[in-house]
N, C-alpha and C positions, 0 to 999 in steps of 0.2 A: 610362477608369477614373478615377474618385474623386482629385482630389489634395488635398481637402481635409481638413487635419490632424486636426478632431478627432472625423471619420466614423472616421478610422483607429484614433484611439487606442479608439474606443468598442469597434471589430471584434479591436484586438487584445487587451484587456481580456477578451473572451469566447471568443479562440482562448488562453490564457494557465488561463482558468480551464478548458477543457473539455480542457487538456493535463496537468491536477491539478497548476497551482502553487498553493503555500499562500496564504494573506493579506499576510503579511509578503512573500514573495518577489514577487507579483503588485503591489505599491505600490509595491515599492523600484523595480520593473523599470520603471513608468510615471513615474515623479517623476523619473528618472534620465536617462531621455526626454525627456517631454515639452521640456524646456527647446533641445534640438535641433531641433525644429520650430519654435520660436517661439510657443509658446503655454504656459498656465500651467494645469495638471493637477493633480486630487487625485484620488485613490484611495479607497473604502469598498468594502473585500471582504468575502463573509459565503460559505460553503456553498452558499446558495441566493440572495443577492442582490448584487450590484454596482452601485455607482453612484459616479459619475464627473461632477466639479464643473469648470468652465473657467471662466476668466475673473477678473480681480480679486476681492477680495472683496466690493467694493461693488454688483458689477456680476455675481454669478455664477448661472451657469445648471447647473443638476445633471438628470442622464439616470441612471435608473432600467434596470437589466439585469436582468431576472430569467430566472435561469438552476439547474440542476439539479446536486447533488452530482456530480462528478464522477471519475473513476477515473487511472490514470497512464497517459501516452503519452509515452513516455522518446523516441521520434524525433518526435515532434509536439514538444517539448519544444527538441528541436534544433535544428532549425529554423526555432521562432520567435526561439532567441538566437543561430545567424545572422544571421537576419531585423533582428532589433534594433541588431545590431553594425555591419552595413551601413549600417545607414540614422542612427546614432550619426555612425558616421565619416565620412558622407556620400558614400558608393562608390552610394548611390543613391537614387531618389529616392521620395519618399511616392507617387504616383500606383504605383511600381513595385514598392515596398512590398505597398499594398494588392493588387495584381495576387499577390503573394507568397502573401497570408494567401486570399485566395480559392480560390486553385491547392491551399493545406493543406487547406483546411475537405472542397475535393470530392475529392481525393486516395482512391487505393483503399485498402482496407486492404493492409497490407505482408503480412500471413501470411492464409491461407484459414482458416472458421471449424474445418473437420476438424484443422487443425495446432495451432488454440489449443484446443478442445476434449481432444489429445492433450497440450497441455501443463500442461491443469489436472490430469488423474489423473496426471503426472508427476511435477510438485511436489506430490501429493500423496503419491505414494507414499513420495518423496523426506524429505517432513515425517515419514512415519510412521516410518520408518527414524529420524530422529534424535529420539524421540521415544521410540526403544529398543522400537519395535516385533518382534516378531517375521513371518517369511515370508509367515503370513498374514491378520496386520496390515496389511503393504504391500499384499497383494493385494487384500484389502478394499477401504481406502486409496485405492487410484488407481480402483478400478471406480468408488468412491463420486464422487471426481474428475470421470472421464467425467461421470459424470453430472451433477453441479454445471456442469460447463462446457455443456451439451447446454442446463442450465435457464438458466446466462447468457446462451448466446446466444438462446435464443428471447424470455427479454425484453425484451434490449435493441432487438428489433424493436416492443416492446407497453409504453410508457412506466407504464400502470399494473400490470402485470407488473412491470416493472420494480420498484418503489416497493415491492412483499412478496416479492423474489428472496429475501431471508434468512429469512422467513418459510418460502415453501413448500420451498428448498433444505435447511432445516436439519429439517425434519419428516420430508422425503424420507428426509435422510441417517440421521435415528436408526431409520425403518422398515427401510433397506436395510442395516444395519449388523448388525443383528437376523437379516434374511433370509441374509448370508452367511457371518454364523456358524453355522447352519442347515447351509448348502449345505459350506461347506471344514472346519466341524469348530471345535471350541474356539478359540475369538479374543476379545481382548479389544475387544468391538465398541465400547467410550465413545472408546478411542483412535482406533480407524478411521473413526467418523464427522467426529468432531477433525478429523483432518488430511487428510480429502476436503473435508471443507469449509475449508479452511486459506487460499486465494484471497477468500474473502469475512471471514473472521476480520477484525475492525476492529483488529485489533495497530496497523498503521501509523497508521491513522487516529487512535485514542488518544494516540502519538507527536507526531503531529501537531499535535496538539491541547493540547497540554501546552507544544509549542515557540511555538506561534501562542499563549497565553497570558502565559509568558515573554517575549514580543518583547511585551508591551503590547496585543496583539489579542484583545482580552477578548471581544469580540460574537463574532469567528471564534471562537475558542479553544472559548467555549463552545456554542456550535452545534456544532461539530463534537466538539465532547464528550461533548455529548447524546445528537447518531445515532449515536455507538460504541457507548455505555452503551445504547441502542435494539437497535442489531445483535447487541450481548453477549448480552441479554433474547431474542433469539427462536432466537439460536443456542442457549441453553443450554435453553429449551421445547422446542427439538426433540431435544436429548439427552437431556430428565428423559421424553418419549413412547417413544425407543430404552428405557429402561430401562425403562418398563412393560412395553412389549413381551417383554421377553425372556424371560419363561417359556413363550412361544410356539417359543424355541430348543430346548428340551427339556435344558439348564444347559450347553448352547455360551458363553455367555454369561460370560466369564470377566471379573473386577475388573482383573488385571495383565497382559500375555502371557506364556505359557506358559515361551517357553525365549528365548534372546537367540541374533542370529547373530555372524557370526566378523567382527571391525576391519577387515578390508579392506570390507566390505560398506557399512559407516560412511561411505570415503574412495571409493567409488564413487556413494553417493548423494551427496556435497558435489563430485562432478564431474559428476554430470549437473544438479544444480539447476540450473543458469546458464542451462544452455538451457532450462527452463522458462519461467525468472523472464525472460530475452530477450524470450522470446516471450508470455508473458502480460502484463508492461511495454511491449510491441510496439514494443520497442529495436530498434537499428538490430542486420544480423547479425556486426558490424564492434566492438559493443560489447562480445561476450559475452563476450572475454579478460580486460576490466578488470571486467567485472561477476562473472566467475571468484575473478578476484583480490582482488576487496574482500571478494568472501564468503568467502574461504578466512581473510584477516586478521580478517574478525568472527564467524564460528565459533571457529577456535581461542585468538582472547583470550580471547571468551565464556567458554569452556570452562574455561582455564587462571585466568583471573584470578575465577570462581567456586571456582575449589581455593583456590587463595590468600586471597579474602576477601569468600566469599559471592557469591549471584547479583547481587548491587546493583554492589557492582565489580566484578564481569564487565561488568556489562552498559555501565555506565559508561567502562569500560577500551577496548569493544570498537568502540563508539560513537565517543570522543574520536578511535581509529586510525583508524578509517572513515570520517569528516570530515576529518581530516588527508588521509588518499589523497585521496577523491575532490576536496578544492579543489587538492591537489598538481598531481593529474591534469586539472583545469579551467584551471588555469595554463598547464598545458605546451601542451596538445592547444587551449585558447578554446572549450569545448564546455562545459556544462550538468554540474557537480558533482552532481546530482541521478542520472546516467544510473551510475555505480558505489554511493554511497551508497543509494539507494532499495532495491534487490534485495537489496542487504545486511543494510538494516533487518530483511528478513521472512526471512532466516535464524535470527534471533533470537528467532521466535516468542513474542513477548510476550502476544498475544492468547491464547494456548491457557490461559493463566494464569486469564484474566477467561471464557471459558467454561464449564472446567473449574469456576467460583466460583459462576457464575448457576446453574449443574448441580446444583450441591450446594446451593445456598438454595432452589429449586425442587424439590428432593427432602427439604427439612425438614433440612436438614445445617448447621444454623446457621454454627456454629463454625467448621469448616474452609473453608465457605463462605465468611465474611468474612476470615478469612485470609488465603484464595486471591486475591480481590478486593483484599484493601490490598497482599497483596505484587504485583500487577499494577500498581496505582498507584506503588507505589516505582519497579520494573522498567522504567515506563515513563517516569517522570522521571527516570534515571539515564539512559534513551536522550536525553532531548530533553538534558538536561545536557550529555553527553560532546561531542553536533553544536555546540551551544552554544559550549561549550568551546574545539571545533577551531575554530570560526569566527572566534574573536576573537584564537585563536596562529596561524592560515594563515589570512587572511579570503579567500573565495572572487574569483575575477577580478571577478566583475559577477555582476548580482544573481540570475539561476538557478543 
C-alpha cells in the first residue's frame, strides 16, 4: 500500500468531498493535516472541483480533482475523522491510513436500497405531518416518497439520470399527486408533492451555501447557490404541471387540507423522523438517539421562538441550540458535530419555502412568489447565522 503523503491527501480530499463536507470544513480538515505528515498542503473546494497545491510556493505543484455534487454520508463522515485523528496523533501510519480510505470507498452500503427507499416515504410522510397535513396528505406524502426514493436509486446507478433526478422526480411527483387525490378523495395535492419530494428539496444545500459564503468561500458558496436556486426551478416546474393537472381530479384538488389531526399525531411524527433521517444520512444505527435529540431541540425552538419573534428567530434560535448540541456532543463523544446537526437542519424545512415561491412565479403569482422566496433567503441566513454563532461560543473539537 501507498505511503506516500501526498497520494493520500489527494484520496482523502475526494473521500471528504463524496462524504458531503462543505468547502470550509474540507480545507480546515487538510491544512490541519497536512503539516503532520510533513508536507505543505493547500486546499481549493468547489461542488464540482477540487484541487490541491503541495509544495513551497516557489516550487508548487497543483492536481486538479474533478468530482460530482455530492450528497451526506454521516458514517462515511466518521470514519474519515477517525481516520484523521489516528493518523494526527500518530497511533498510525499513512501507508495504514490509505489502506483506511480504500477499505471506506469499497465498503457495502450499511442499509439495503428497500430500507432507504422506505425511508424516503417516511420522512416524507413525516414532512407532511408538520406541514399541518391532514391523513390524507400523509398518505399521499410517503407513496409520493416511495417513489422519489425508487427514482433515486435508479439513478444513482445512471450518472446521467442522475444529473435531471430533480427534474424528472419533481414532474413525477406533481402528476402523482394529482392522481391521488383522484384515488383517496379531496387532498391538498401542492402539499403532498412538497413533502414526497422533501429529500431532494435543496433546504440544506441553500444553508450551506450561505455558511460557505460567510466563511469567505465565495467560488463554493456560489456554486452551490446556484444548483439550489437550479433544484428550486425544477422543483417548483413540477408543481406549477400538478396544478395544471388538476381538473383532471374532477376538484379533489384542494388549496389547503381539509381538516387537521389531533397533537399526539404531531409528537409521533417528530419520533419516527430520526429514523428516517438515520437512514437516509446513512448514519450509523448507534446515532439516532442524538440525532433524536437535536431534532427534538430544533423543532421545538423553531416552533416556540417563531411565537415569540417571528420565523427569523426561530429559525436563528433553533440553529444557534443545534450547533451548541452538536459541538457539545463532538466534545464529549471525538465524533463528527455534523452527525446530530445535519438531520436537524432538515426538520426545519426551509426549502418548502423557496419551492412553494418558484410555484407561484411559475404560475404568474408574482407577488407572493417573491415573498416566499426573500423570506426563504432570510430563513436561510438566520440558519447559517445561528451554526455560525454556535461555532464561535463552543468551537467544534476539530474540523468536521
Amino acid at each position: 500500500m501507498s505511503s506516500d503523503p501526498e497520494a493520500f491527501i489527494l484520496a482523502l480530499c475526494h473521500a471528504l468531498h463524496v462524504a458531503g463536507a462543505p468547502a470550509h470544513r474540507l480545507e480546515d480538515a487538510i491544512a490541519q493535516l497536512s503539516p503532520h505528515l510533513g508536507i505543505e498542503a493547500r486546499v481549493f473546494s468547489s461542488p464540482t472541483v477540487v484541487m490541491v497545491s503541495f509544495g513551497p510556493t516557489e516550487a508548487m505543484r497543483t492536481t486538479l480533482l474533478r468530482v460530482e455534487p455530492a450528497g451526506i454520508d454521516l458514517e462515511g463522515m466518521t470514519r474519515l475523522d477517525e481516520l484523521i485523528d489516528a493518523l494526527s496523533a500518530g497511533r498510525i501510519a499513512v501507508a495504514e491510513a490509505r489502506a483506511g480510505l480504500d477499505a471506506l470507498a469499497h465498503a457495502p452500503e450499511r442499509y439495503p436500497a428497500w430500507l432507504t427507499v422506505l425511508a424516503y416515504g417516511l420522512a416524507s410522510a413525516t414532512v407532511a405531518r408538520f406541514l399541518d397535513g391532514g391523513g390524507r396528505e400523509i398518505a399521499a406524502a410517503g407513496l409520493i416518497g416511495l417513489q422519489t426514493g425508487v427514482l433515486a436509486h435508479q439513478a444513482a446507478r445512471h450518472p446521467g439520470a442522475a444529473r435531471l433526478l430533480e427534474w424528472i422526480a419533481s414532474l413525477l411527483a406533481g402528476a402523482a399527486s394529482v392522481l391521488w387525490a383522484a384515488v383517496f378523495g379531496p387532498l391538498a395535492a401542492t402539499l403532498a408533492a412538497l413533502a414526497g419530494l422533501i429529500v431532494i428539496v435543496p433546504g440544506l444545500n441553500l444553508t450551506v451555501a450561505l455558511t460557505e459564503l460567510a466563511t469567505r468561500n465565495l467560488v463554493s458558496g456560489t456554486a452551490r447557490l446556484a444548483g439550489a436556486a437550479t433544484t428550486f426551478l425544477a422543483i417548483g416546474f413540477g408543481l406549477a404541471l400538478g396544478a395544471k393537472l388538476a381538473p383532471l381530479a374532477a376538484g379533489r384538488v384542494l388549496a389547503l387540507p381539509a381538516g387537521g389531526l389531533p397533537g399526539w399525531t404531531g409528537m409521533l411524527a417528530l419520533m419516527l423522523s430520526p429514523i428516517a433521517l438515520t437512514i437516509g444520512f446513512r448514519g450509523r444505527p448507534r446515532d439516532a438517539f442524538v440525532i433524536f435529540a437535536s431534532g427534538c431541540v430544533a423543532f421545538g425552538l423553531a416552533r416556540a421562538g417563531s411565537n415569540w419573534g417571528g420565523p427569523e428567530f426561530g429559525m436563528l434560535l433553533a440553529a444557534f441550540a443545534t450547533g451548541l448540541l452538536g459541538n457539545a456532543w463532538a466534545r464529549v463523544t471525538r465524533r463528527p458535530a455534523a452527525v446530530p446537526i445535519v438531520p436537524a437542519l432538515i426538520l426545519l424545512v426551509p426549502g418548502t419555502l423557496g419551492v412553494r415561491g418558484v410555484s407561484s412565479l411559475v404560475a404568474r403569482e408574482v407577488v407572493p412568489g417573491v415573498e416566499l422566496v426573500f423570506t426563504l433567503v432570510v430563513v436561510a441566513g438566520a440558519l447559517a447565522a445561528g451554526l455560525l454563532f454556535a461555532n464561535l461560543v463552543l468551537p467544534p473539537r476539530r474540523t468536521l
